[in-house]
gemmi code that builds the backbone of each chain (N, CA, C; Angstrom):
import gemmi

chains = {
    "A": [
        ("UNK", (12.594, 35.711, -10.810), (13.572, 36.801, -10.805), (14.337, 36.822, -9.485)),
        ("UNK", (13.751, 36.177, -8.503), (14.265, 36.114, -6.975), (15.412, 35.002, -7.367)),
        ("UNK", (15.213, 34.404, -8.023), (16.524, 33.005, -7.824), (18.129, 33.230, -8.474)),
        ("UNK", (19.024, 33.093, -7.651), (20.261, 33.207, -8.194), (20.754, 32.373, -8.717)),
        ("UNK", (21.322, 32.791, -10.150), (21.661, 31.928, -11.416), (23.284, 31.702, -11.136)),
        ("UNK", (23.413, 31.055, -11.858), (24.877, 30.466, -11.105), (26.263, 31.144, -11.988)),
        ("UNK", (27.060, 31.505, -11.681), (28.072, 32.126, -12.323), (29.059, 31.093, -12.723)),
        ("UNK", (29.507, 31.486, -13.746), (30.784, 30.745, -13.654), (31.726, 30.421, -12.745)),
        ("UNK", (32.246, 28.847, -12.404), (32.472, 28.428, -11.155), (31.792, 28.148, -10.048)),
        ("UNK", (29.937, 28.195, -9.961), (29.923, 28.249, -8.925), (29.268, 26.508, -9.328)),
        ("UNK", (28.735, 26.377, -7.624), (27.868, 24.879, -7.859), (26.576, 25.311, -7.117)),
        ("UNK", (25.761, 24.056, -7.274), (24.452, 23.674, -6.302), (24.654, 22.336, -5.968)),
        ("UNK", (23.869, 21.908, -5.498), (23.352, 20.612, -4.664), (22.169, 20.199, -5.676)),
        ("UNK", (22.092, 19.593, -6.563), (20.272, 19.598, -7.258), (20.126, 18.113, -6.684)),
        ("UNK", (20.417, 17.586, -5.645), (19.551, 16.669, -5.216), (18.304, 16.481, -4.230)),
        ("UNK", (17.292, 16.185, -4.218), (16.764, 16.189, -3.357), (16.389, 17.192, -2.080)),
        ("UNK", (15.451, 18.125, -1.692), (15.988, 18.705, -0.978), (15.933, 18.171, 0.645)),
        ("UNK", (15.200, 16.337, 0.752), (14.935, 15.845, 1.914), (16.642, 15.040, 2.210)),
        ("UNK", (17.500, 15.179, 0.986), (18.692, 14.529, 1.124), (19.956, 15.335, 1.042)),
        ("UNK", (19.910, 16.319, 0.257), (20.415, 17.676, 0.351), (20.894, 18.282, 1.497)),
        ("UNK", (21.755, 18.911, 1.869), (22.525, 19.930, 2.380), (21.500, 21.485, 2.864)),
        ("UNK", (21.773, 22.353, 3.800), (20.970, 23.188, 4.175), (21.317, 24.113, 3.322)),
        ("UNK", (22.405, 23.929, 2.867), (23.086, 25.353, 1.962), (23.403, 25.072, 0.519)),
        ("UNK", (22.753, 26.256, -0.604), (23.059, 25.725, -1.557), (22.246, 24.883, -2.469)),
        ("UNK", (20.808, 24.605, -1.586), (19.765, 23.610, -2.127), (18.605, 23.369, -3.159)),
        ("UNK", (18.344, 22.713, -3.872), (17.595, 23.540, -4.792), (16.315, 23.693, -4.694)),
        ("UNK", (15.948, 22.050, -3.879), (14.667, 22.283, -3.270), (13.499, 22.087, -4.000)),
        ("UNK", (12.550, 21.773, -3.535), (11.565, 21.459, -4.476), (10.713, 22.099, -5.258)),
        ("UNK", (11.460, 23.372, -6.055), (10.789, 24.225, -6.533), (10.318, 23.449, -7.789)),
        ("UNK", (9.121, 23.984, -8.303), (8.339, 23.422, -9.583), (9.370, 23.687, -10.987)),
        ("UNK", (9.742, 24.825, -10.932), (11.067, 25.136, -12.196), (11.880, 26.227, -11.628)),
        ("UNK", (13.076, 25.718, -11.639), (14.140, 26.611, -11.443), (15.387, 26.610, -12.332)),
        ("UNK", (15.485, 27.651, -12.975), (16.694, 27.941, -13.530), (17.741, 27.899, -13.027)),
        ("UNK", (18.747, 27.177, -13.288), (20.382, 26.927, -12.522), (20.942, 28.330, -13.494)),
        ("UNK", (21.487, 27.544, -14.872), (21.368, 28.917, -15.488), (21.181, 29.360, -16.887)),
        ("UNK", (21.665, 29.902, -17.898), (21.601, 30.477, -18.965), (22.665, 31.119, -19.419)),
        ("UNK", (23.293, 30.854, -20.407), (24.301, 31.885, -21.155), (24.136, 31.607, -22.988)),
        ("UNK", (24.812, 32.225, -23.900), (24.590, 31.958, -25.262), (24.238, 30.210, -25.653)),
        ("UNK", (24.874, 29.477, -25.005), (25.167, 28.147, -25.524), (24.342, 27.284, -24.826)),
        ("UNK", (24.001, 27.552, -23.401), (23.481, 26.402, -22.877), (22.869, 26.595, -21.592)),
        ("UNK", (21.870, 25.866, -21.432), (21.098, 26.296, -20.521), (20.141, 25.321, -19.935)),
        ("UNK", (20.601, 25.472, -18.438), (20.112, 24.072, -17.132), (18.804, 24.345, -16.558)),
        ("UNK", (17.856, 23.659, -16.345), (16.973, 23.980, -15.124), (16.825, 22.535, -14.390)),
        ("UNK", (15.988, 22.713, -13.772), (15.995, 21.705, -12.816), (14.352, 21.701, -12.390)),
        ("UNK", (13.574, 20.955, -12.826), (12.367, 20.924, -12.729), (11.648, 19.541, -11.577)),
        ("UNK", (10.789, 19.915, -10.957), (10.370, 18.976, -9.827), (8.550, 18.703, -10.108)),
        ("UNK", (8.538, 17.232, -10.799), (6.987, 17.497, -11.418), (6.361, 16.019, -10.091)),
        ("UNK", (5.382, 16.878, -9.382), (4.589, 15.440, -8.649), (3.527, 14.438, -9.083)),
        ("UNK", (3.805, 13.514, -9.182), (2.609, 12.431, -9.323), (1.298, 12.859, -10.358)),
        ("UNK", (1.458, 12.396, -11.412), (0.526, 12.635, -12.472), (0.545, 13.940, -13.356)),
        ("UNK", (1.831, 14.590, -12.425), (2.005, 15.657, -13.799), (1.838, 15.440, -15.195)),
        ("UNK", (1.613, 16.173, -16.080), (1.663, 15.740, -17.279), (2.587, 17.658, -18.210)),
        ("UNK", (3.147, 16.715, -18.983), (3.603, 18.421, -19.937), (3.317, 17.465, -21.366)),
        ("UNK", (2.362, 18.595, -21.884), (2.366, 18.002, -23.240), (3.622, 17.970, -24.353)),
        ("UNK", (3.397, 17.409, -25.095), (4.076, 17.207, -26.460), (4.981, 18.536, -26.771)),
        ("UNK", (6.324, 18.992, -26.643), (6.743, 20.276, -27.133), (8.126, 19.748, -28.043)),
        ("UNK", (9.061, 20.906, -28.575), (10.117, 20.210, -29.017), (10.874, 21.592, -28.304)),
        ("UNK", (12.005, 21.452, -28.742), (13.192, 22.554, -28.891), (14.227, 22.606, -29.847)),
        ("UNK", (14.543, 23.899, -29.674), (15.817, 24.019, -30.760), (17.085, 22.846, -31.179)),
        ("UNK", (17.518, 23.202, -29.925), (18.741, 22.517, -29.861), (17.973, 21.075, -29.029)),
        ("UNK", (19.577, 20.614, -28.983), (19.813, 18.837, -28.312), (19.169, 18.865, -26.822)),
        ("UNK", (19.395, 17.997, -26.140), (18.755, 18.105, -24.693), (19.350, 16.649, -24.019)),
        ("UNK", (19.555, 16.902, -23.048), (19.543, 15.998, -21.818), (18.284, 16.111, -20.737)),
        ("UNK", (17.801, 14.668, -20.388), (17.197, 14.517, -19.078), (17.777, 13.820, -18.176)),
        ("UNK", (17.958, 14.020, -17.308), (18.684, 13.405, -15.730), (17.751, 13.362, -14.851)),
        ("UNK", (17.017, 11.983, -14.471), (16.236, 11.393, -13.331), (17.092, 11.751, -12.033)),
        ("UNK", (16.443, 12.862, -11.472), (17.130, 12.993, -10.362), (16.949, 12.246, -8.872)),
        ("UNK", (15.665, 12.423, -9.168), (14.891, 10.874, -8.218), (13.476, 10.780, -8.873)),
        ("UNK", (12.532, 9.797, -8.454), (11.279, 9.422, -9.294), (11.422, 8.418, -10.793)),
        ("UNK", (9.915, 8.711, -11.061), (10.171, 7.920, -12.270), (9.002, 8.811, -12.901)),
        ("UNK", (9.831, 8.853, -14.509), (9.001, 9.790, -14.982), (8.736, 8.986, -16.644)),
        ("UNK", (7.889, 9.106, -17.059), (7.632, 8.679, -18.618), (7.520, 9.437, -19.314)),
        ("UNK", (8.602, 9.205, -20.926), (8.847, 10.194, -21.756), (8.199, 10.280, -23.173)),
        ("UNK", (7.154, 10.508, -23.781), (6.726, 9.962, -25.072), (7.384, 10.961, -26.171)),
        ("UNK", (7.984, 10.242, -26.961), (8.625, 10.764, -28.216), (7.324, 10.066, -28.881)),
        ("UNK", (8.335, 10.844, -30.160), (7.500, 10.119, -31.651), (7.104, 8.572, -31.710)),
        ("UNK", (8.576, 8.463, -31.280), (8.171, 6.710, -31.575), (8.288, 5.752, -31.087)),
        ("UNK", (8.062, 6.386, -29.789), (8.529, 5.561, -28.508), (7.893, 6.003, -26.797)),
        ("UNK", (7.870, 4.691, -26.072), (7.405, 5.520, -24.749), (8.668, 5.232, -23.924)),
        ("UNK", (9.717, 5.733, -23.287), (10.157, 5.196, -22.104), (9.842, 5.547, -20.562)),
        ("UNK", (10.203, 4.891, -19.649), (10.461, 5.451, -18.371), (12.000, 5.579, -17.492)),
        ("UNK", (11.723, 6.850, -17.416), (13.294, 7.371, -16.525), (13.064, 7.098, -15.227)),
        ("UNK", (14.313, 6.325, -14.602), (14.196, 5.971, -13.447), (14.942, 6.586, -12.775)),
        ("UNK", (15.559, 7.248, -11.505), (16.511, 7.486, -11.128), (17.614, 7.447, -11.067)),
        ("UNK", (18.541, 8.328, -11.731), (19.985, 7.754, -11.882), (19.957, 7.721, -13.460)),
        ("UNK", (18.578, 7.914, -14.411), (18.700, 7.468, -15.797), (18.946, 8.989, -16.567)),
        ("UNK", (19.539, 9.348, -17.421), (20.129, 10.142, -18.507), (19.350, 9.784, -19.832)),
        ("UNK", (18.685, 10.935, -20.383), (18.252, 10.568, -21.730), (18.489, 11.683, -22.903)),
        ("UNK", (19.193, 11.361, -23.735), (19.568, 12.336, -24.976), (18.717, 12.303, -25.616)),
        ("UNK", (17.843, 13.905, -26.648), (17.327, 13.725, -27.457), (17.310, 15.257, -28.243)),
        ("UNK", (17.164, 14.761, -29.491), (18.230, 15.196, -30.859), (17.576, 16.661, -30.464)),
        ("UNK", (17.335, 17.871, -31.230), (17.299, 18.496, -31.242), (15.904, 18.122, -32.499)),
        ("UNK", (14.932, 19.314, -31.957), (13.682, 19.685, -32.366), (12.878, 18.085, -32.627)),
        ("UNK", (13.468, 16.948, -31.730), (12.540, 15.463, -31.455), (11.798, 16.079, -30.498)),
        ("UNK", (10.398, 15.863, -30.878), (9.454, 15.803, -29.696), (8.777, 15.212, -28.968)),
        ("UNK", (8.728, 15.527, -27.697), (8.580, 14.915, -26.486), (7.227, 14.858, -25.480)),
        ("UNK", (6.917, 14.285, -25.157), (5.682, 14.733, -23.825), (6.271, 13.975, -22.320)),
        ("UNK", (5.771, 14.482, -21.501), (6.222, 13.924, -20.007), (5.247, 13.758, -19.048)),
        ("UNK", (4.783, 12.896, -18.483), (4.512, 12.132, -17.450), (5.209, 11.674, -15.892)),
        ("UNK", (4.823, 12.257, -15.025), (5.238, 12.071, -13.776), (4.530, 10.910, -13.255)),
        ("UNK", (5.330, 9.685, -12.624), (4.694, 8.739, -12.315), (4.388, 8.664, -10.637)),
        ("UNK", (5.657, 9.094, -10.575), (5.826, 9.360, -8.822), (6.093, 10.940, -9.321)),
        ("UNK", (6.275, 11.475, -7.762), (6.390, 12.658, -7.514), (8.025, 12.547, -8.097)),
        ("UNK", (8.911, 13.471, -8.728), (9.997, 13.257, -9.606), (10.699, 14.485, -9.747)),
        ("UNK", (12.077, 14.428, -9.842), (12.841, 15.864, -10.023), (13.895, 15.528, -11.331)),
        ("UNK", (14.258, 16.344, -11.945), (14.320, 16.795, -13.450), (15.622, 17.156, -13.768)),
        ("UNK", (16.712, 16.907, -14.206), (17.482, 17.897, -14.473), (17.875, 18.049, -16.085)),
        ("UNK", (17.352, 19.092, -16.691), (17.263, 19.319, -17.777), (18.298, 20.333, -19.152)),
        ("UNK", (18.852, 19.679, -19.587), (20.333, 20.641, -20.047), (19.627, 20.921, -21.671)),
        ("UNK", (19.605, 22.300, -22.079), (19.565, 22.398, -23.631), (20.898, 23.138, -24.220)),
        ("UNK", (21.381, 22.362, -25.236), (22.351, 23.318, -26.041), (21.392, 24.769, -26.491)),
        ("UNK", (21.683, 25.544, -26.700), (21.068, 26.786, -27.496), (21.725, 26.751, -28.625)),
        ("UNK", (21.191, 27.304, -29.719), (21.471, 27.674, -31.192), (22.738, 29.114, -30.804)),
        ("UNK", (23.861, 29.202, -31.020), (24.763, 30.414, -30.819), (25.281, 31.046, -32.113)),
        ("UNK", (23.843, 30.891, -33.308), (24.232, 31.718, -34.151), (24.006, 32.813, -33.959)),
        ("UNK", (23.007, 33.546, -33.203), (22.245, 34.507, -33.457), (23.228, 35.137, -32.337)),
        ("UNK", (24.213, 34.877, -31.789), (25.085, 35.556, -30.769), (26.292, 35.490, -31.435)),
        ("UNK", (26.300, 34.972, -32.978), (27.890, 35.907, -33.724), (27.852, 36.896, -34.079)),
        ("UNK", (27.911, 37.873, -33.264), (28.093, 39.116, -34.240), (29.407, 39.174, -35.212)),
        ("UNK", (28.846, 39.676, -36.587), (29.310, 39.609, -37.691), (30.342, 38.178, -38.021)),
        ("UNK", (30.398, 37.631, -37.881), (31.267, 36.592, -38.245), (30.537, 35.611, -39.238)),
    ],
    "B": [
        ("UNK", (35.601, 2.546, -29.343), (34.897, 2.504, -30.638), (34.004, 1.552, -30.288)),
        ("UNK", (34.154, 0.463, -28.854), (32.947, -0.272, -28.792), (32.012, -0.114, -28.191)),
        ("UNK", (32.324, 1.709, -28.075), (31.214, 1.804, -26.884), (30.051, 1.842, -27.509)),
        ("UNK", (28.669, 2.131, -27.105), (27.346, 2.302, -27.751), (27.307, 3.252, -27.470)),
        ("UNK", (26.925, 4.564, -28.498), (26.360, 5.851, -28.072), (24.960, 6.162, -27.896)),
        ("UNK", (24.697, 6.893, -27.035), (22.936, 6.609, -27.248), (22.495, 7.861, -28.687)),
        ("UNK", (21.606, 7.527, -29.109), (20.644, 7.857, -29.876), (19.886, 8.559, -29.208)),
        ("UNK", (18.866, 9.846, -30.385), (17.467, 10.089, -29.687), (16.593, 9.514, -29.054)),
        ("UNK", (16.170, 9.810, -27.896), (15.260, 8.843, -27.149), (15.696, 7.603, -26.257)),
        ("UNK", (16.836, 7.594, -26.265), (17.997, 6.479, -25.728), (18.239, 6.866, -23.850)),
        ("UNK", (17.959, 6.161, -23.273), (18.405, 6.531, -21.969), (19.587, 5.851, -21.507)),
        ("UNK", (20.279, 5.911, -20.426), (21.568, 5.016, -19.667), (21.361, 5.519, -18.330)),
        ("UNK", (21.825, 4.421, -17.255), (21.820, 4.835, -15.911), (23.047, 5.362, -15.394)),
        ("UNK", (23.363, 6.516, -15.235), (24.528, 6.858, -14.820), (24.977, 6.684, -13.456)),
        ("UNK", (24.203, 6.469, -12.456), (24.774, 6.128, -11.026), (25.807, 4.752, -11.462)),
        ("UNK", (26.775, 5.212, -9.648), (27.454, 3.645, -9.818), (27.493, 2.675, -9.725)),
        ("UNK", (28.192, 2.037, -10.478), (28.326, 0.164, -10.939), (26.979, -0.521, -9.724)),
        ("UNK", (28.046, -0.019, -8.257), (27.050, -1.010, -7.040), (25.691, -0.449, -6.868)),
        ("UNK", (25.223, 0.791, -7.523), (24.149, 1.362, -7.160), (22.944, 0.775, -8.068)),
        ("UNK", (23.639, 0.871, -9.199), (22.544, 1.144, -10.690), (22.342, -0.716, -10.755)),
        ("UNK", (21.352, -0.980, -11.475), (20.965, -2.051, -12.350), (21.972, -2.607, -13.135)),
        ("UNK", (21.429, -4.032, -13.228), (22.124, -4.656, -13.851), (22.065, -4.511, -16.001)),
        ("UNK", (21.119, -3.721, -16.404), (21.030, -3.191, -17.186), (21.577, -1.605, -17.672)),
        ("UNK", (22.087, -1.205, -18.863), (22.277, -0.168, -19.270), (23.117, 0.501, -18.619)),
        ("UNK", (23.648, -0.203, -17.725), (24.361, 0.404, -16.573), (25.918, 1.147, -16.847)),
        ("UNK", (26.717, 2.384, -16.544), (27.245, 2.503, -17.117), (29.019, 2.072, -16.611)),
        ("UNK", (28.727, 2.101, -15.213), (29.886, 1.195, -14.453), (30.885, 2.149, -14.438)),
        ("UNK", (32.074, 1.821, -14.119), (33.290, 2.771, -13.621), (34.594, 2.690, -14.394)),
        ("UNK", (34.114, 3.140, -16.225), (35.002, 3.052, -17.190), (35.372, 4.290, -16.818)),
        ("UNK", (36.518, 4.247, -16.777), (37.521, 5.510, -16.647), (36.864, 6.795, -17.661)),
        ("UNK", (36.535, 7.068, -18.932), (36.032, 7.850, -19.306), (35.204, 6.852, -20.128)),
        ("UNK", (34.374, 7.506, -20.114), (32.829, 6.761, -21.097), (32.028, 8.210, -21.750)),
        ("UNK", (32.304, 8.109, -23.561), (31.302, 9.464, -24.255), (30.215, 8.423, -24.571)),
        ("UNK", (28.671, 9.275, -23.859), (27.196, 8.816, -23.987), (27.062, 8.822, -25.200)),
        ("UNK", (27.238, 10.513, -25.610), (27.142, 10.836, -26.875), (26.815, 11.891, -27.390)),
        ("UNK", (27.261, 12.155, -28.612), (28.008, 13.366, -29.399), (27.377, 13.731, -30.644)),
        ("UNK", (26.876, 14.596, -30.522), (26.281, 15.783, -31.572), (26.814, 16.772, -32.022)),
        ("UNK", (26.345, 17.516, -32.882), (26.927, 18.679, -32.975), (26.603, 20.006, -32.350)),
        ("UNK", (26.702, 20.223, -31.467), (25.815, 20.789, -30.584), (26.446, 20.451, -29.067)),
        ("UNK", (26.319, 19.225, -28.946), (26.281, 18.833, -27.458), (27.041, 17.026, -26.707)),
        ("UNK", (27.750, 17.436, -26.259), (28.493, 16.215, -26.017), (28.330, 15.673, -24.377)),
        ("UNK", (28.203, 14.642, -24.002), (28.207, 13.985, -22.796), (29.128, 13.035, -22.390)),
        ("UNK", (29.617, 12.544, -21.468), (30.850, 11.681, -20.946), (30.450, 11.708, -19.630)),
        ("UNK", (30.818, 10.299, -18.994), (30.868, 10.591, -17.976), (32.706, 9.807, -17.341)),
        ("UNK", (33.205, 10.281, -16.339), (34.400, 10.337, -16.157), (34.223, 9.480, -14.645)),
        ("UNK", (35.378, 8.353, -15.278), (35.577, 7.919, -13.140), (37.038, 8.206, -13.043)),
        ("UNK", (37.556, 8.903, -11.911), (38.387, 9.293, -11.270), (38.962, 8.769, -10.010)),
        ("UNK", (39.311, 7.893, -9.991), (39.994, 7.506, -8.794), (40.942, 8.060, -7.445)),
        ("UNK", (40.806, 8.238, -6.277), (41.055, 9.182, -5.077), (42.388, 9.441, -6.047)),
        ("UNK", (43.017, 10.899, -5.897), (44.130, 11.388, -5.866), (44.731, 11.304, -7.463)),
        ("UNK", (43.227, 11.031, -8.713), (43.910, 11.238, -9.898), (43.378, 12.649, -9.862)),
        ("UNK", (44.795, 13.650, -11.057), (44.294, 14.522, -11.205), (44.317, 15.045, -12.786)),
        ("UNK", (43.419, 16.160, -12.847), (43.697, 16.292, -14.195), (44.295, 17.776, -14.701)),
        ("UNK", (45.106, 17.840, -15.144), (45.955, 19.218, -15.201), (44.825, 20.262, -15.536)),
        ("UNK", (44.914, 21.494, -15.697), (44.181, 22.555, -16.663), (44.152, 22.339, -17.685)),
        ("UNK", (43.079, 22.838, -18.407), (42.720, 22.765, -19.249), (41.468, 23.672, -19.534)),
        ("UNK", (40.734, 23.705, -21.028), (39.649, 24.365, -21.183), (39.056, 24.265, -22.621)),
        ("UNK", (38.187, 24.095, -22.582), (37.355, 23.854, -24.223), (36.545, 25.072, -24.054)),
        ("UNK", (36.436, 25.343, -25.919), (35.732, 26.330, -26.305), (34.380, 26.529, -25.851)),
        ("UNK", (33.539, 25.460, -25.389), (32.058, 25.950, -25.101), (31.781, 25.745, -23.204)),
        ("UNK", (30.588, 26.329, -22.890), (30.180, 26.468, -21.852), (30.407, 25.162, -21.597)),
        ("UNK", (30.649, 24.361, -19.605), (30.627, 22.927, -19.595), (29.749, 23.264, -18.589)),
        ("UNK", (29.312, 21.860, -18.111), (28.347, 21.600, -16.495), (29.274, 19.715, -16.141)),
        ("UNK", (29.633, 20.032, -14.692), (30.378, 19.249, -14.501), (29.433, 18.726, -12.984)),
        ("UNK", (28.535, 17.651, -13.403), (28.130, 16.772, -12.096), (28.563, 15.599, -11.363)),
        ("UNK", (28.869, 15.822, -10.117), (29.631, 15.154, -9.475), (28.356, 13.806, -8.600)),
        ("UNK", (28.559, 13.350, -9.289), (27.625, 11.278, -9.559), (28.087, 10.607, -7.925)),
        ("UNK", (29.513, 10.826, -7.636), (29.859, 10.366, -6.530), (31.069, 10.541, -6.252)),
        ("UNK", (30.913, 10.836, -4.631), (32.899, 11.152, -4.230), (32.633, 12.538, -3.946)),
        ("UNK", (34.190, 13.400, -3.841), (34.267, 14.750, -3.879), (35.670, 15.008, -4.774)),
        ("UNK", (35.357, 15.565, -5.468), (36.187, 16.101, -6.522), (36.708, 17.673, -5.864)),
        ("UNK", (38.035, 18.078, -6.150), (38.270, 19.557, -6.101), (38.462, 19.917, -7.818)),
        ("UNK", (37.957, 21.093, -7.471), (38.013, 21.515, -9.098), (38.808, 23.276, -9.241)),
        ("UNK", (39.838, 22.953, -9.419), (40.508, 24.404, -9.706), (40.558, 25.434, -10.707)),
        ("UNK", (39.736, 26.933, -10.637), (39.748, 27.467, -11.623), (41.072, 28.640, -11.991)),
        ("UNK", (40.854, 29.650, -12.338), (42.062, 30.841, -12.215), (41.336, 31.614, -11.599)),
        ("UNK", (40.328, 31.671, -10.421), (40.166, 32.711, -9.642), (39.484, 31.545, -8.038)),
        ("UNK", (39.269, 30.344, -8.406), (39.179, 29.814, -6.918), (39.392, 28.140, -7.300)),
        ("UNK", (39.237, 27.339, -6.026), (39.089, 26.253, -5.471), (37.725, 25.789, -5.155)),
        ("UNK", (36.827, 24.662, -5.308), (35.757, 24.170, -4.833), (35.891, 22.749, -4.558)),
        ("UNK", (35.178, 22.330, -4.031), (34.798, 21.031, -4.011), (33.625, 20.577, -3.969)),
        ("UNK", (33.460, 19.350, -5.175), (32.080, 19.307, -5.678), (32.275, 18.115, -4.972)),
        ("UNK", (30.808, 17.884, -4.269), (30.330, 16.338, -2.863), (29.182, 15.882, -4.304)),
        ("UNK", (28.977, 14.735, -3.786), (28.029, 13.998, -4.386), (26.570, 14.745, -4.895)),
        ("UNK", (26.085, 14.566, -5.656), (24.713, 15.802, -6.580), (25.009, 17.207, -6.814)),
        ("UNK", (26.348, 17.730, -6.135), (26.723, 19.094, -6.712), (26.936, 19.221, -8.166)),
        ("UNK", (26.394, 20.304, -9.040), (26.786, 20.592, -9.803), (26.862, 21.669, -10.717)),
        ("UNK", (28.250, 21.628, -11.349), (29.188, 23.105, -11.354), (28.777, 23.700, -12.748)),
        ("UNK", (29.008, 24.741, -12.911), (28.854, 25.686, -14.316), (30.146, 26.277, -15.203)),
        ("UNK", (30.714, 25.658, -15.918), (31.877, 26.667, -16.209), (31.741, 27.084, -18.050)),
        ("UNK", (32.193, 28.742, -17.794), (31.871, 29.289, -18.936), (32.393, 29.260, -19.910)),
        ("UNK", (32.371, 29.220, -21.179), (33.399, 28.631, -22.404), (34.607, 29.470, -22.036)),
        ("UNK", (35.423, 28.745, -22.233), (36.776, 29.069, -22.500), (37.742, 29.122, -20.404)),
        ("UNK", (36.535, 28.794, -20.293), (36.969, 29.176, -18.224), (37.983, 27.426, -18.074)),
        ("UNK", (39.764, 27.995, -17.439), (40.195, 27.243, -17.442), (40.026, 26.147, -16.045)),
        ("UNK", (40.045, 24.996, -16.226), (39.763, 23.941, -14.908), (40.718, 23.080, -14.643)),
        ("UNK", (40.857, 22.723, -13.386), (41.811, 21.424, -13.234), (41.216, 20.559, -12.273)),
        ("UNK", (41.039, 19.208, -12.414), (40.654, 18.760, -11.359), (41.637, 17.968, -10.334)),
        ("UNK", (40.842, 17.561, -8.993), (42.015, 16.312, -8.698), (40.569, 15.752, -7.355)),
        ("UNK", (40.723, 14.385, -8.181), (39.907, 13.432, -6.932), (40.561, 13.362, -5.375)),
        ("UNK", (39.032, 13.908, -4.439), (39.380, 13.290, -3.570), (39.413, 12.356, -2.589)),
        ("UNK", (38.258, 11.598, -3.049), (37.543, 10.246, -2.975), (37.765, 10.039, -4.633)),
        ("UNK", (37.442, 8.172, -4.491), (37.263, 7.388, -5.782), (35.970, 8.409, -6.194)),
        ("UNK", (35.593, 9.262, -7.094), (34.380, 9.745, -7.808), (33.754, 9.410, -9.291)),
        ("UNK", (33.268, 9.670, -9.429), (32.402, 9.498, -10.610), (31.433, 11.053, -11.274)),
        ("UNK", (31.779, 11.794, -12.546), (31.623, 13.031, -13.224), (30.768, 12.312, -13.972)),
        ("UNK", (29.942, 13.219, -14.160), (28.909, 13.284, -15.522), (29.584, 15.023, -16.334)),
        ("UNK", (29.581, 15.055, -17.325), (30.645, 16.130, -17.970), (29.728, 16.351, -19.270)),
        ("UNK", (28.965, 17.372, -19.332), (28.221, 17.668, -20.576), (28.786, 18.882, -20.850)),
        ("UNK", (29.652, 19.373, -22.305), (29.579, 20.137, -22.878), (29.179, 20.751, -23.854)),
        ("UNK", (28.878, 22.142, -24.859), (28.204, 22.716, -25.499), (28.873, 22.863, -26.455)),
        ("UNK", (28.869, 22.080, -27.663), (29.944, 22.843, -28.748), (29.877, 23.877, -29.376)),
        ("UNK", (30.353, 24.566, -30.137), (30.578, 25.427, -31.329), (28.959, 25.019, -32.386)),
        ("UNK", (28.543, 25.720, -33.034), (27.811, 24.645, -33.709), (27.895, 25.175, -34.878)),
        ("UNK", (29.035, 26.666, -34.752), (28.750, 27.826, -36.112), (29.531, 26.648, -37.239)),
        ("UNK", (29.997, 26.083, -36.823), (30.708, 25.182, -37.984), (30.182, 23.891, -38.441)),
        ("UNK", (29.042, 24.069, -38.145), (27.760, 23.174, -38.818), (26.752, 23.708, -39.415)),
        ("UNK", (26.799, 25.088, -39.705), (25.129, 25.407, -40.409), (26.454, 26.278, -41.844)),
        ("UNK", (25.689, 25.239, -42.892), (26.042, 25.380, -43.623), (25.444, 26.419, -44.712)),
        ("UNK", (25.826, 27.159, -45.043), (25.564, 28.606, -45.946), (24.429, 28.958, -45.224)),
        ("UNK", (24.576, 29.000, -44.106), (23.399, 29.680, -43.282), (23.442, 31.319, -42.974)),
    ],
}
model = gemmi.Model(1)
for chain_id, residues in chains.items():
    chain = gemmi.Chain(chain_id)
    for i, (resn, *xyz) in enumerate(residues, 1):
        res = gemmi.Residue()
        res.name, res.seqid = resn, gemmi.SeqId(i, " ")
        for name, pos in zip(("N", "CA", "C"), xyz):
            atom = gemmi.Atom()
            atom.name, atom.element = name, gemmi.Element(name[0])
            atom.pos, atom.b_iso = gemmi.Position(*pos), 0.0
            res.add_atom(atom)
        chain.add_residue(res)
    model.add_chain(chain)
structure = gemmi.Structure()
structure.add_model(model)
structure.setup_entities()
């Protein structure tokens, strides 16, 4: 509840916080929300060395962005590893598990479902 | 049309050409779409010092990460400039313009509409 979510227009720095800027940084928090609105919604997660998150899915689509580290992703039917610099799309309600190989930072985008925010239409 | 879009579970390295691997790599195509759902779209954009791109604005929330360079990005209430790992939030319908100010490189994920995909829902 302490962390400020980002408004429209604003930015961060989500790199690194040993490479990062003093201002603006995101730092090596374990999960931090950038932000949230009807449609879509960022965090930025920092998992060290042998983390593990089990198997979950989500609603909507998703992006992962290796921000640094290397992290391993198990889908259904597949294992990969994200390396730094690597981007990975996956569909909406595919599920996933994650593995931290090195200590690793996250940047994580979900579409949200924006039916339930039409009113009447 | 020859690009490859990724699939579920599909990764790509988005750093640049001289940075990334000689694999999957995504290099410094002027605009390159990762890939497109209904739901959620990705591109990433190279911009060369002093191109700019007029205003503009799409219907869903965007997140605009700046891969490399410094981009200025103009809204209707300010000016920023996004440096290398900054990255910006803009809210559906929030109008933008950009203009490179170094050779840069955008990663550009937006959120579509999706009410015009759930059918007799």
């Amino acid at each position: 509840m302490a962390q400020k979510h980002l408004s429209s227009g604003d930015s961060i720095n989500i790199l690194p916080a040993t490479n990062a800027g003093t201002t603006g940084t995101a730092g090596n928090i374990p999960a931090q929300a950038l932000f949230k609105d009807a449609q879509l919604e960022v965090m930025r997660l920092y998992l060290p060395a042998a983390k593990h998150i089990a198997a979950h899915q989500v609603d909507g689509p998703i992006t992962i962005f290796c921000i640094e580290g290397q992290v391993e992703i198990q889908t259904d039917h597949a294992s990969k590893i994200l390396h730094t610099g690597d981007l990975m799309y996956l569909a909406a309600s595919a599920s996933h598990a994650l593995t931290a190989i090195d200590d690793s930072s996250l940047l994580v985008t979900i579409a949200l479902q924006g039916s339930a925010h039409h009113a009447n239409a």
